[in-house]
C-alpha positions in Angstrom: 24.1 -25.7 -4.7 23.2 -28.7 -2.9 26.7 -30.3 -4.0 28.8 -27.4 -2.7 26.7 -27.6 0.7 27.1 -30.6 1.2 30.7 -30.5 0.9 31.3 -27.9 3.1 29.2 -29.8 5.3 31.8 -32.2 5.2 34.7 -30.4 5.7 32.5 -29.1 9.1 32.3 -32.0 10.0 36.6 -32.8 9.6 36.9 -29.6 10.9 34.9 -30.7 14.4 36.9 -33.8 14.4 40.0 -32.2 14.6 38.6 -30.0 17.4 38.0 -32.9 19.5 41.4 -34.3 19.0 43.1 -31.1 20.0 41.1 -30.3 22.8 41.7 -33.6 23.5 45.3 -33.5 23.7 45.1 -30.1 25.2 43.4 -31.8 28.4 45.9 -34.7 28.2 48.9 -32.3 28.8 47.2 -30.1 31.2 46.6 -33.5 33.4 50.4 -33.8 33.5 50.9 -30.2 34.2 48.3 -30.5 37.1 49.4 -33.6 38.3 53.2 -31.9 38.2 52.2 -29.2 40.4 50.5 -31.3 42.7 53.5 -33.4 43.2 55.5 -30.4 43.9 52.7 -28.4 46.1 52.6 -26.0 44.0 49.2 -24.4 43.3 47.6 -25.7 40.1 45.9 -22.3 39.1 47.5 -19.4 37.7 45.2 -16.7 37.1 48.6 -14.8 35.7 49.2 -17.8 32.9 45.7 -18.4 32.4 45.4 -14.8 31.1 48.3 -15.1 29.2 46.9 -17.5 27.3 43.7 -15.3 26.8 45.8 -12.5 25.6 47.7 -14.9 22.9 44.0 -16.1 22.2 42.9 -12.2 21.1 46.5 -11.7 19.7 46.2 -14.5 17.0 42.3 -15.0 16.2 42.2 -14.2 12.5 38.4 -13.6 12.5 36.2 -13.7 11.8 34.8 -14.7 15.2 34.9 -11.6 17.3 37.9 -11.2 20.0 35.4 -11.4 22.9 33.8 -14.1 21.7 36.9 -16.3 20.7 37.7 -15.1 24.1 34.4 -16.2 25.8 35.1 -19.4 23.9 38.5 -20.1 25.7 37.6 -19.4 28.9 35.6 -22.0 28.8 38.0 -24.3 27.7 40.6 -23.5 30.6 37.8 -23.9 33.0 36.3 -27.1 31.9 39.7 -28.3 30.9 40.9 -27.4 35.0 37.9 -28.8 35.9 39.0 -32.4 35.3 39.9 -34.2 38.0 43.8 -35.8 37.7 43.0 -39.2 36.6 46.2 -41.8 35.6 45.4 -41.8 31.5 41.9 -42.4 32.0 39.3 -39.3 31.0 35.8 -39.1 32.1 32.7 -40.0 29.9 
């Protein structure tokens, strides 16, 4: 048993690791988006796009986290992602 845990443990821990690499790159290309808009005047908020993307979120979550909660989870990352200031390449520590 202790085996089998700890390789699952492991592929937690590959698992988290790609998390941080797409979240990650999610922020990178939102920077350009928002940095875009900001060019252009446009307004960098969408509420409409933003719950587009919380829609597709619900639409594709294969459990077994609960839709509200993969929901929940993805709000959060829109906000903390639009959060971040536009910065030229560089991310905050």
């Amino acid at each position: 048993m202790q085996e089998k845990v700890r390789e699952l443990r492991e592929r937690v821990d590959e698992v988290d690791l790609e998390l941080i690499q797409a979240l990650s790159e999610r922020a990178r290309i939102v920077q350009e988006i928002m940095a875009l808009k900001a060019e252009s005047g446009a307004p960098v908020y969408d509420p409409k796009r933003e719950e587009e993307i919380l829609q597709r979120v619900v639409e594709h979550n294969p459990g077994p986290i609960y839709d509200s909660s993969m929901r929940d989870i993805f709000e959060l990352i829109l906000h903390r992602i639009r959060d971040l200031e536009i910065q030229r390449g560089e991310f905050p520590r």
